[in-house]
Wavefront OBJ file of the C-alpha trace (Angstrom):
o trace
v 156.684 38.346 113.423
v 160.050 40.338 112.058
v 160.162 38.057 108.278
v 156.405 39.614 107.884
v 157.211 43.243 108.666
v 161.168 43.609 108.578
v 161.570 45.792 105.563
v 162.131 49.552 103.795
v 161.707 51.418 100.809
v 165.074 51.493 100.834
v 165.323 47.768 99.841
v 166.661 44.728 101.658
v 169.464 46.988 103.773
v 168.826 47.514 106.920
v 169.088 50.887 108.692
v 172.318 51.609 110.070
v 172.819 53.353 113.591
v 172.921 57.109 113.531
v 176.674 58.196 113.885
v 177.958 54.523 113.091
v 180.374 53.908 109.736
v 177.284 52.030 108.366
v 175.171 55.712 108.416
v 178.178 57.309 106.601
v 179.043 54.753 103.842
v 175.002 54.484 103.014
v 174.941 57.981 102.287
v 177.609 57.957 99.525
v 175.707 54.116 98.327
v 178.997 52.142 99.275
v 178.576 48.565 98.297
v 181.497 45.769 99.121
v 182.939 43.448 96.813
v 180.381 40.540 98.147
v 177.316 42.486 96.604
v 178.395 42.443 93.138
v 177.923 37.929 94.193
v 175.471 36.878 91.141
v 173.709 33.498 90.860
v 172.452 31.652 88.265
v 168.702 30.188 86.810
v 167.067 27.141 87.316
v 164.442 24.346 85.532
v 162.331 22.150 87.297
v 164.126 19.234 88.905
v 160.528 17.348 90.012
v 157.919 18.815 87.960
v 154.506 18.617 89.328
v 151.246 16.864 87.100
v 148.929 19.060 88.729
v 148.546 22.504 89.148
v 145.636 23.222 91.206
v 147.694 24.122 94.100
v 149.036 26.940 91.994
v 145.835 28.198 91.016
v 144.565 28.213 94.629
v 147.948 30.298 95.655
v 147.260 32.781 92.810
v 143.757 33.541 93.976
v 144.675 33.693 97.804
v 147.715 36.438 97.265
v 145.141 38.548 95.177
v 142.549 38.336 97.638
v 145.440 39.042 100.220
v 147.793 41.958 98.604
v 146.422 45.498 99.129
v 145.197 46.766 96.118
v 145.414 50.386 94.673
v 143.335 52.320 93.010
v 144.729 52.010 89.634
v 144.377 48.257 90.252
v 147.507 47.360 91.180
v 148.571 45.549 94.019
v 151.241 47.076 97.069
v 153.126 45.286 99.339
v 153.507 48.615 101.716
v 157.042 47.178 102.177
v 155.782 44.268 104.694
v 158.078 41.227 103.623
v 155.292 39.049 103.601
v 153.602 41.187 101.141
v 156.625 41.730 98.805
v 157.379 37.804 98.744
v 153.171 37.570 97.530
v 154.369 39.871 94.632
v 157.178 37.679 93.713
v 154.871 34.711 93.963
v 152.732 36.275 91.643
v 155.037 37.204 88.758
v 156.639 33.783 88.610
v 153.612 32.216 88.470
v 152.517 34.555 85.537
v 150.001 36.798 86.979
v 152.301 39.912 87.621
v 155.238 41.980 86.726
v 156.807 43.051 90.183
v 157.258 47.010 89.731
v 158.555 49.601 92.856
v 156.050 49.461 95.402
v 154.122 46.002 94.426
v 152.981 44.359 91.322
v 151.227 45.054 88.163
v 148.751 42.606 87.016
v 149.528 41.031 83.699
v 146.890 41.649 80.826
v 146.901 37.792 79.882
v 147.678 36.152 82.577
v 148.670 32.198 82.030
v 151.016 29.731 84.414
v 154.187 28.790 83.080
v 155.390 25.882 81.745
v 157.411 25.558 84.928
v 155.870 26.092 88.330
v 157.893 27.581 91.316
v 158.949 25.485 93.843
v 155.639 23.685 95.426
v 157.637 24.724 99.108
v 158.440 28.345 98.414
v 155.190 28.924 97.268
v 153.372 27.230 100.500
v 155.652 29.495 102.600
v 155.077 32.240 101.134
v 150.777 31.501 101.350
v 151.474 31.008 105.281
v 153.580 34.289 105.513
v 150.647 35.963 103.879
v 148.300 34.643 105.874
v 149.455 35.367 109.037
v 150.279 38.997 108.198
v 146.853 39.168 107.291
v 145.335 38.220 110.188
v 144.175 34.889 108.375
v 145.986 32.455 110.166
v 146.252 32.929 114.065
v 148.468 30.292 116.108
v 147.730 28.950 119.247
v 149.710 27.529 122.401
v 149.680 23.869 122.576
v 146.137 23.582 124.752
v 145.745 27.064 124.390
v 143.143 26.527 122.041
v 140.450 28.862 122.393
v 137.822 26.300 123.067
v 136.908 27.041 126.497
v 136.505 30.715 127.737
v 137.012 32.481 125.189
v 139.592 36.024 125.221
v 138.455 39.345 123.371
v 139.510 39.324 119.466
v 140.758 35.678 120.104
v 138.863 33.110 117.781
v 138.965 29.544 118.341
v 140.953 27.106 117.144
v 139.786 25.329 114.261
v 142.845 23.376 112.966
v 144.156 20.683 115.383
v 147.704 20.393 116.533
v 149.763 17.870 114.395
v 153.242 16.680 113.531
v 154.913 19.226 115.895
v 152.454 22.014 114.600
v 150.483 24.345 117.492
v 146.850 24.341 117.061
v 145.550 27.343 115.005
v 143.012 29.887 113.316
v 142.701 29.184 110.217
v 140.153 31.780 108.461
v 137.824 29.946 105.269
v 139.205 32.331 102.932
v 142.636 30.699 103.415
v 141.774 26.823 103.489
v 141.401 26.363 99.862
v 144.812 27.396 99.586
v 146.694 25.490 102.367
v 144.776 22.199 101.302
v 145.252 22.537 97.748
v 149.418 22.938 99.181
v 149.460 19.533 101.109
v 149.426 21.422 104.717
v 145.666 21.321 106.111
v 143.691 17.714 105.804
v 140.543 17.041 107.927
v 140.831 20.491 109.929
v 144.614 18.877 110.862
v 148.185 19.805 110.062
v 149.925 17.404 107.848
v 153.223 16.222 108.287
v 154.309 17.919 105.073
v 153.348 20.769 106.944
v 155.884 20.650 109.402
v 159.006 21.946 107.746
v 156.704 24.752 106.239
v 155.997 26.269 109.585
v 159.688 25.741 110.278
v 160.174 28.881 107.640
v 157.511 30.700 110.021
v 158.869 29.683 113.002
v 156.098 30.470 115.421
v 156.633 31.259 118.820
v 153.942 29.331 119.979
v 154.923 26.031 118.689
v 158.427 26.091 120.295
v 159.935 24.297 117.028
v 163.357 24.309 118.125
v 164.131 22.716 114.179
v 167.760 23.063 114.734
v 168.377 19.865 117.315
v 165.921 17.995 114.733
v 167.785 15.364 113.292
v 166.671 16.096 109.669
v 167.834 19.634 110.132
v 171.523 18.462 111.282
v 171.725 16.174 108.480
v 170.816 18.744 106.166
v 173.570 20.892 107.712
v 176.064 17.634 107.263
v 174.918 17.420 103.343
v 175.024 20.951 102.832
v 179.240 21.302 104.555
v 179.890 17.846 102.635
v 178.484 18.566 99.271
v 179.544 22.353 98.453
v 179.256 23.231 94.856
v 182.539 24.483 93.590
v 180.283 27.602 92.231
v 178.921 27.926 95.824
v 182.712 27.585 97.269
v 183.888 30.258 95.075
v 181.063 32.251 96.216
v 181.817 31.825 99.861
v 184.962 32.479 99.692
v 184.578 35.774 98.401
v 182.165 36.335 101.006
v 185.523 35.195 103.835
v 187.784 36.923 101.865
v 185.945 40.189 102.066
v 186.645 41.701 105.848
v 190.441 41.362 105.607
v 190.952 41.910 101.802
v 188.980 45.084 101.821
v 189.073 46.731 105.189
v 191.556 49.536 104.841
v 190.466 50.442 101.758
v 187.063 51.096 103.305
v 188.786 53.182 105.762
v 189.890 54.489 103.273
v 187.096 55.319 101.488
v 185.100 56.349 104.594
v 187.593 59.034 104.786
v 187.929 60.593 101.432
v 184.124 59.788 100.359
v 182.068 59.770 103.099
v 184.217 62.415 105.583
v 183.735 59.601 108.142
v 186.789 59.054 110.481
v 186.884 55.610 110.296
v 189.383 52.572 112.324
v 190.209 49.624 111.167
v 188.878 47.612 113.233
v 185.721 49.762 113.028
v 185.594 48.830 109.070
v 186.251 45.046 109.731
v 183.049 44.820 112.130
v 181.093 46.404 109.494
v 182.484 43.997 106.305
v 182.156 41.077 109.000
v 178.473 42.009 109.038
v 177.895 42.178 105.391
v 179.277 39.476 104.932
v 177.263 37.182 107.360
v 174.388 38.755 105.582
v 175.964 37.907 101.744
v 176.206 34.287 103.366
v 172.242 34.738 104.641
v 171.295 35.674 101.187
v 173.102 33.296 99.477
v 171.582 30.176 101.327
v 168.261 31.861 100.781
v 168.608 32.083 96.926
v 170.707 28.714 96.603
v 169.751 26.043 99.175
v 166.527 24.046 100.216
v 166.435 21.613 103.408
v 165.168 18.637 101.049
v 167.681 19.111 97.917
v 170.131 21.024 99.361
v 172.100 23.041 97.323
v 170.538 23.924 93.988
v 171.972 24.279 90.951
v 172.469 27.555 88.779
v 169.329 26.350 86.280
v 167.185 24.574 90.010
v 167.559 28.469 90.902
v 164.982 30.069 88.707
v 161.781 28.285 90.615
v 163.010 29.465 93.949
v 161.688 32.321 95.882
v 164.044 34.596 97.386
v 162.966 34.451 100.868
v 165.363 36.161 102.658
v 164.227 36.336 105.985
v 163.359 32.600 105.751
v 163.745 31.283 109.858
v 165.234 28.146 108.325
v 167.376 29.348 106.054
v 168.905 31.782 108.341
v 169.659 29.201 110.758
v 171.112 27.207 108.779
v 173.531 29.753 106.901
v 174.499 30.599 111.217
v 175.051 26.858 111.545
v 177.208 26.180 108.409
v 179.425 29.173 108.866
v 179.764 28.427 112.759
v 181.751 24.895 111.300
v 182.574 25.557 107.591
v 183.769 28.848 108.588
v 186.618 29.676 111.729
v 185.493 32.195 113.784
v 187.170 35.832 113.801
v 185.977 37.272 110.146
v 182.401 36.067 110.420
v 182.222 33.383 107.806
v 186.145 33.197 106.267
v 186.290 29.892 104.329
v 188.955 27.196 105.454
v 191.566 26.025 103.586
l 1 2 3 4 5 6 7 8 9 10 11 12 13 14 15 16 17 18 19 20 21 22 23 24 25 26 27 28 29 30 31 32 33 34 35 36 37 38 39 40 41 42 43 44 45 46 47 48 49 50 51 52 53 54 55 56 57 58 59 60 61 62 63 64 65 66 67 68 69 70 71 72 73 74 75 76 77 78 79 80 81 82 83 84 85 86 87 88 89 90 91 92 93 94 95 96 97 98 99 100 101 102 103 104 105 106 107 108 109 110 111 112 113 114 115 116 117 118 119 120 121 122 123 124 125 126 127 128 129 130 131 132 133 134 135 136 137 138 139 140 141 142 143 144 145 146 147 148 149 150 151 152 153 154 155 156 157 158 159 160 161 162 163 164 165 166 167 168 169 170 171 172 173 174 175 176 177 178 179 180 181 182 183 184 185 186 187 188 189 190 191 192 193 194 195 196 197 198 199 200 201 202 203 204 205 206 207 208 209 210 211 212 213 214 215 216 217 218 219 220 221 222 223 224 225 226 227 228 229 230 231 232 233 234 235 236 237 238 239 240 241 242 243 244 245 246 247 248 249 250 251 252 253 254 255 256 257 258 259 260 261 262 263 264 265 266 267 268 269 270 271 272 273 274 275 276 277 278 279 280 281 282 283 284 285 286 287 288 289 290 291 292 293 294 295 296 297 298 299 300 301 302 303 304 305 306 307 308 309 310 311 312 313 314 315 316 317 318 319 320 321 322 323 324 325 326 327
């Protein structure tokens, strides 16, 4: 799926069209107002007694990640991979470095875990870019005659979750999570596979009535941080579009219009808005809090969270500029 491979050496930008304004400002590093958007650090809100679930998750994403030869381990730019890494440093085991992670000499959890959810995503991203975890059709599977490279189904369908593959060297870590009991999904695992979003189960989680509530809490209960935040992000296209022409000129020799500049800024900033739901909102507590911050993973090409940052600037924002902010 795209949120497993969907990345660059580059970084997080994608690649713009040959020819196109995006090509020319890349080449001279442009960035718009909306990138220099910080956010904040975060303490544990619901602390968690145990901490075997973190253990398994450690020893999954180093039996996953590719290893080296000088013994660390490289996410080869896969997404899935790169969140693994992530996963790893914050729960003590790594320092993320350019290309994957370096193992730390003394490795030891901290005193306050990651979020429980972020973590179980990022397990299920891993395994199914590893092959690990294989989904099947609802009674698709596998059990009768069998299809080349196709192996059965061994966890039953459950709780709006498709029937899947799950391979033995990923149980311990998906029970230890809460998502796997008795060769079944749970129904914690539902919202999980929301943030994989496989084709095969059809979860259509936006007409869920938990997801449109979340959508209500999240346009009823903005932060005045967050609305500052977004509003830059609005403010952007008009605010800075001819000075990008501008700039394209003079900078980047590219013989930019107007409008041409305001389609690109209305892009970045339905992106800034993307990122900024991935780094600062979760479907149970909703917007999170500058200090709730640090145990998140930034998974940016989270299903859920993208849908949701689509949804909210579809009604929080008028359309025209991409996401501009109401008065």
């Amino acid at each position: 799926m795209a949120k497993r491979s969907r990345s660059s050496p580059e970084g997080k930008v994608r690649t713009a069209v040959p020819g196109s304004l995006g090509e020319a400002l890349d080449e001279v590093a442009f960035q718009p107002l909306g990138r220099r958007i910080t956010v904040g650090k975060q303490t544990a809100r619901h602390p968690r007694t145990s901490t075997d679930w973190a253990v398994r998750a450690i020893e999954f994403f180093r039996f996953t990640l590719p290893r080296a030869p000088n013994g660390n381990w490289e996410h080869l730019f896969i997404a899935a991979h790169e969140v693994a890494c992530q996963a790893l440093e914050m729960l003590g085991h790594a320092i993320v470095i350019d290309g994957g992670a370096k193992p730390v000499s003394d490795p030891e959890l901290p005193v306050i875990l990651p979020r429980c959810d972020d973590i179980a995503t990022a397990v299920v991203w891993a395994a199914g870019q590893s092959g690990l975890l294989r989904y099947r059709r609802h009674g698709k599977t596998g059990l009768g005659k069998r299809l080349p490279r196709l192996p059965r189904a061994n966890i039953r369908a459950g709780y709006g979750c498709p029937p899947a593959y799950l391979a033995a060297e990923a149980l311990p870590a998906l029970r230890s999570l809460g998502l796997i009991s008795d060769h079944s999904w749970t129904d914690a695992a539902e919202t999980i596979l929301w943030r994989d979003d496989p084709y095969e189960a059809g979860m259509n989680f936006a007409k869920d009535k938990r997801f449109i509530e979340a959508l209500d809490a999240a346009i009823s209960s903005v932060p005045e941080e967050i609305a500052t935040k977004i509003r830059d992000i609005a403010e952007m296209p008009a605010s800075e579009a001819a000075g990008l022409v501008d700039f394209a000129r003079r900078c980047a020799h590219y013989d930019a219009t107007e409008d041409e500049a305001m389609v690109f800024l209305q892009d970045r900033s339905r992106r800034l808005l993307s990122e900024l739901f991935a780094t600062r909102w979760r479907l149970v507590d909703g917007w999170l809090s500058a200090e709730e911050r640090k145990r998140a993973l930034f998974l940016e090409l989270d299903p859920l969270s993208i849908q949701m940052s689509m949804e909210f600037g579809r009604i929080f924002a008028p359309p025209g500029l991409g996401c501009e902010v109401k008065d």
